[in-house]
C-alpha positions as CSV (number, residue, x, y, z in Angstrom):
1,X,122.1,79.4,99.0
2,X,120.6,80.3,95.3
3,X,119.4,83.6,94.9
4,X,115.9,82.8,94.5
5,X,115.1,82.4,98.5
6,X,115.9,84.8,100.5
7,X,116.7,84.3,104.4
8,X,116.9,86.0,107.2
9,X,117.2,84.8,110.9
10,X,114.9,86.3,113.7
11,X,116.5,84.0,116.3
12,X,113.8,81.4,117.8
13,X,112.5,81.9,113.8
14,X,113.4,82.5,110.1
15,X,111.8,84.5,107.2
16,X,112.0,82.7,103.9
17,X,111.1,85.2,101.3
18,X,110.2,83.8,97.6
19,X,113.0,85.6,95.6
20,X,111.8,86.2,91.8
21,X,109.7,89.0,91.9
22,X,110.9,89.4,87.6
23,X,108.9,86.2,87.3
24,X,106.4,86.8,89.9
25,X,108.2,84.3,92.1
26,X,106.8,81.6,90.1
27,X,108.7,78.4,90.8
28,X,111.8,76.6,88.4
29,X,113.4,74.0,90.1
30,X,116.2,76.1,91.4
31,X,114.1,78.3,93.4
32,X,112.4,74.5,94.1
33,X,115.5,72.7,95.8
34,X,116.1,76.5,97.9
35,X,113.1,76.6,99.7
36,X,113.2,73.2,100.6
37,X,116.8,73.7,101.9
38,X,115.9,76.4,103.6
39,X,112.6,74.9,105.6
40,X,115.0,72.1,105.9
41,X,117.3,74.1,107.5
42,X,115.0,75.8,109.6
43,X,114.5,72.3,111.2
44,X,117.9,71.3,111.4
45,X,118.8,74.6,113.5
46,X,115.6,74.2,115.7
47,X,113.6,77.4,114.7
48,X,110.4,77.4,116.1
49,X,108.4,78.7,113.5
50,X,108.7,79.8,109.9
51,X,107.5,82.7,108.1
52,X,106.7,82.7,104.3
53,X,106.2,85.3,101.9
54,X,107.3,86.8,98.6
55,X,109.3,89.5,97.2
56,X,107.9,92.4,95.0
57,X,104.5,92.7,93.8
58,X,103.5,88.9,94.0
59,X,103.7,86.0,96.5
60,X,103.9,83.5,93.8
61,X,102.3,83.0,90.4
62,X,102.9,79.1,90.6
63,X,105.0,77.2,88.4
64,X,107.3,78.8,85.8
65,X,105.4,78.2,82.4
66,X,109.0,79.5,80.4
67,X,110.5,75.7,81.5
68,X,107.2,73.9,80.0
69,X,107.0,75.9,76.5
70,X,105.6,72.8,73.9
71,X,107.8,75.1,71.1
72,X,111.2,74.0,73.0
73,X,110.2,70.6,73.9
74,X,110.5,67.3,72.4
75,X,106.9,66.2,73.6
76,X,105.2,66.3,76.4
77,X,106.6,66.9,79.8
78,X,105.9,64.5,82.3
79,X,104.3,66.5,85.2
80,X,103.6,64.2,87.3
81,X,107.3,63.9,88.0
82,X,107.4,67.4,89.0
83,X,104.5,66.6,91.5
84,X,106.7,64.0,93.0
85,X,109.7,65.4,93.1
86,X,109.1,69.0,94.3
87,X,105.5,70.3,95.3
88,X,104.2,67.1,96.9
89,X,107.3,67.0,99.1
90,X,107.2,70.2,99.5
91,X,103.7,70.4,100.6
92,X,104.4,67.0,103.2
93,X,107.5,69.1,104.7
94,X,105.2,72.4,105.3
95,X,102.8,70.6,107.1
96,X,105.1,67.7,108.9
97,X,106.9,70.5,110.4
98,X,106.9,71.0,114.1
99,X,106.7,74.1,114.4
100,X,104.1,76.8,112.9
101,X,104.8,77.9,109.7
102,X,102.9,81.1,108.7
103,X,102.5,82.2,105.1
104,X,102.3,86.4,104.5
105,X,100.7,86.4,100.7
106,X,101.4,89.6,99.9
107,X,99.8,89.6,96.4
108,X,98.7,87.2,93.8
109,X,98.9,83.9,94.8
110,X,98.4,81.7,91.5
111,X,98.3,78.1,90.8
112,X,100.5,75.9,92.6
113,X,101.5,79.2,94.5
114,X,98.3,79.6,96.1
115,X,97.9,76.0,97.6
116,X,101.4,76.2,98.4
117,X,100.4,79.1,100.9
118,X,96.7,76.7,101.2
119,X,99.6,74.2,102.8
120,X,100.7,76.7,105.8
121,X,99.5,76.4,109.0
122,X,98.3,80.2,109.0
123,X,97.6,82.6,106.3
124,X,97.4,86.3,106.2
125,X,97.1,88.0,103.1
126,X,97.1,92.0,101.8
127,X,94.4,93.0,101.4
128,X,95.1,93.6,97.4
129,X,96.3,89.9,97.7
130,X,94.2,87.9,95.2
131,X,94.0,83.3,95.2
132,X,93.5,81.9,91.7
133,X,93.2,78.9,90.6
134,X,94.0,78.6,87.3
135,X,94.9,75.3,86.2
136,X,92.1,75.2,84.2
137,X,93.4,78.2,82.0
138,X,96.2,75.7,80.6
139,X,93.9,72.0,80.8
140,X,95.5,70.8,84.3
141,X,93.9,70.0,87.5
142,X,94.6,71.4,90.9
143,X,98.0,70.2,92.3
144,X,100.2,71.4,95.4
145,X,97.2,69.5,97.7
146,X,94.9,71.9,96.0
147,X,92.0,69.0,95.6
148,X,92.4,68.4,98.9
149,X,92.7,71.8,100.5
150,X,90.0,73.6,98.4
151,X,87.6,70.3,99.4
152,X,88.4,69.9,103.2
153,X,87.8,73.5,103.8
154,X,85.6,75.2,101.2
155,X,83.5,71.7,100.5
156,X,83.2,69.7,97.1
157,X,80.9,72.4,95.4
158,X,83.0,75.7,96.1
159,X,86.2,73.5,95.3
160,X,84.8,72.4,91.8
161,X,83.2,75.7,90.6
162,X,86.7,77.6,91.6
163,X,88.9,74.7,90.2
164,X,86.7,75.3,86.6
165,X,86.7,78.4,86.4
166,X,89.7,80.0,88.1
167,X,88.2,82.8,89.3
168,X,90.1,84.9,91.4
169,X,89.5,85.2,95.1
170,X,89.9,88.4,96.9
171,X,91.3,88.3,100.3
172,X,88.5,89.7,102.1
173,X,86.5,86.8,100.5
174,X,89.3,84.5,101.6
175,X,88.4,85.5,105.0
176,X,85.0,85.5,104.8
177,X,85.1,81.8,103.7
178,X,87.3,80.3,105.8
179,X,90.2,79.8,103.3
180,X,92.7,82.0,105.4
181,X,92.9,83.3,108.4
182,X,92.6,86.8,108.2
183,X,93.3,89.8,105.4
184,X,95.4,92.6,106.5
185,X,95.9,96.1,104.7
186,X,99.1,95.4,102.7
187,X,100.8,98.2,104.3
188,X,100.3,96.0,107.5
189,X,100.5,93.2,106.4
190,X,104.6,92.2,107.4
191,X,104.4,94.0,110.6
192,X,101.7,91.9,111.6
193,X,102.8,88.8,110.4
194,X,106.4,89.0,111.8
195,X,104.5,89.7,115.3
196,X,102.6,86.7,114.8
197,X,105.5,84.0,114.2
198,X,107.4,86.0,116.5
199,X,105.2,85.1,119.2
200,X,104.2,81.6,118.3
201,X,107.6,80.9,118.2
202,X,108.1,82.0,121.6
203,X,105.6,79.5,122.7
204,X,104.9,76.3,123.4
205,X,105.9,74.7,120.2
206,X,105.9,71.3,121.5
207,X,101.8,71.9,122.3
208,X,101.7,73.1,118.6
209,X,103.2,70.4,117.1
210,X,100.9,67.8,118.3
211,X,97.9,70.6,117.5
212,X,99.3,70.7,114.0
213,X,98.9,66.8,113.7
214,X,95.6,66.3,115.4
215,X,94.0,69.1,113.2
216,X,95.2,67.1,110.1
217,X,94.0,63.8,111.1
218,X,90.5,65.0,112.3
219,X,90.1,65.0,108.4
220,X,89.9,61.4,108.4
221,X,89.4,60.4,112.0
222,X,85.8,59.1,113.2
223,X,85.1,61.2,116.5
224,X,86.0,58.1,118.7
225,X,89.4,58.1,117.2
226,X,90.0,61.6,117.2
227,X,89.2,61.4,121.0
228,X,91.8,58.5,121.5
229,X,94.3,60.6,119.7
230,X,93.3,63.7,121.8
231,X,94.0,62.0,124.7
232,X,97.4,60.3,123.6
233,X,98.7,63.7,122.8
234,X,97.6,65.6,125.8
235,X,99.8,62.7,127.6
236,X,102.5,63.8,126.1
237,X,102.4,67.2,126.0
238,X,101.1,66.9,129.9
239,X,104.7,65.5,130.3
240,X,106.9,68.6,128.9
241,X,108.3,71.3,130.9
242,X,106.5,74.1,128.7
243,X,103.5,72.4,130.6
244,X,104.8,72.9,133.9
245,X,105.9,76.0,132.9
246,X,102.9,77.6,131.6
247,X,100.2,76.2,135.1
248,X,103.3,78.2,137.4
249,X,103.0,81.0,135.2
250,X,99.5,81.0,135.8
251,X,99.2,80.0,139.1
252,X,102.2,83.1,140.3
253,X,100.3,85.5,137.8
254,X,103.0,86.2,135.3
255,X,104.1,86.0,131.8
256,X,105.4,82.4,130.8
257,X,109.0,81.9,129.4
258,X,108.2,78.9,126.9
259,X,111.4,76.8,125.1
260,X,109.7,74.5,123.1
261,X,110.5,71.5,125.4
């Protein structure tokens, strides 16, 4: 695998590590095609959750500006071909997965890098950690799902106002507003993530999966329909032995052992 992932297997999960701290782990399409073969991967080996973060100073300052430099180019690159053949996959594979996949922004988090991190399931960031969106800064718009992240959970005038001006969003802010989960001194801030995925993928991944997808289509979904959907899912996930697992648990007051079946 290139250089610019790093990966390291936990067992039941993995830890994907953004590998360009030099360039602030801002993304070329090496480092691209890596960290979609190594979610990929996590899938195809049947890890139960996935753990993201960066290495050095930086989660990841978005896209590598060096590669778009108008001096070296011809004309214009065509950007939305980069949308459609990295980030927006990207973006469908992180929240497609089934499994939790956890995001540990461990500083900046810039531009496409800080909707990529938006697109994880949960987010904990340093406390130094810092989410800007500066597209604006260079004439572009949110990408990465950022429209649609910023609006479904900040709402259409936070979304706009940040969008415009890219200004920078501590973590504590973060927190406070419902754009991550929680903010976490940085000298804390692996620990407690790696605890986190460890557990949830010790658990009842199948139940998680099918949380995952209800909570995304409860963006759309009328109240009936989220209702009908509740109730196909709890079907299934009434069917699976991490079910009947986790009721004799309870009933015989001990500690469930959950395989993600």
């Amino acid at each position: 695998m290139s250089g610019t992932i790093l990966c390291e297997d936990h067992g039941s999960w993995v830890e994907v590590t953004l590998n360009r701290p030099d360039k602030l782990n801002s993304f070329n399409d090496e480092m691209h095609v890596a960290l979609r073969a190594a979610l990929e991967g996590a899938i195809t080996d049947g890890k139960r959750a996935v753990l993201l973060t960066g290495a050095g100073r930086g989660f990841c300052a978005g896209q590598d500006l060096g590669d778009r430099d108008p001096a070296r180019m011809d004309g214009p690159p065509d950007l939305g071909h980069t949308l459609t053949t990295f980030y927006n996959p990207l973006v469908r594979l992180i929240r497609d997965a089934k499994f939790p996949v956890i995001c540990a922004v461990n500083g900046v988090a810039a531009g496409a890098g800080a909707n990529v991190a938006l697109a994880c399931d949960i987010v904990l960031a340093a406390d130094t950690a810092r989410f800007v969106q500066s597209f604006a800064n260079v004439g572009l718009v949110p990408d990465g799902g950022g429209t649609w992240s910023l609006t479904q959970i900040l709402g259409p005038a936070r979304a706009k106002a940040l969008a415009m001006t890219g200004t920078p969003v501590t973590a504590a802010e973060a927190e406070a507003w419902g754009l991550i989960w929680k903010s976490v001194a940085a000298a804390e801030l692996m620990a407690e993530a790696r605890a986190l995925t460890g557990k949830l993928a010790n658990g009842p991944t199948r139940g998680f999966a099918h949380t995952k997808k209800a909570i995304h289509a409860a963006a759309t979904n009328t109240l009936d329909e989220q209702l009908e959907l509740e109730a196909r899912y709890q079907k299934i996930c009434g069917e699976t032995a991490d079910y009947s697992e986790g009721v004799s648990a309870f009933l015989n007051k001990r500690a469930p052992r959950f395989r993600g079946q």
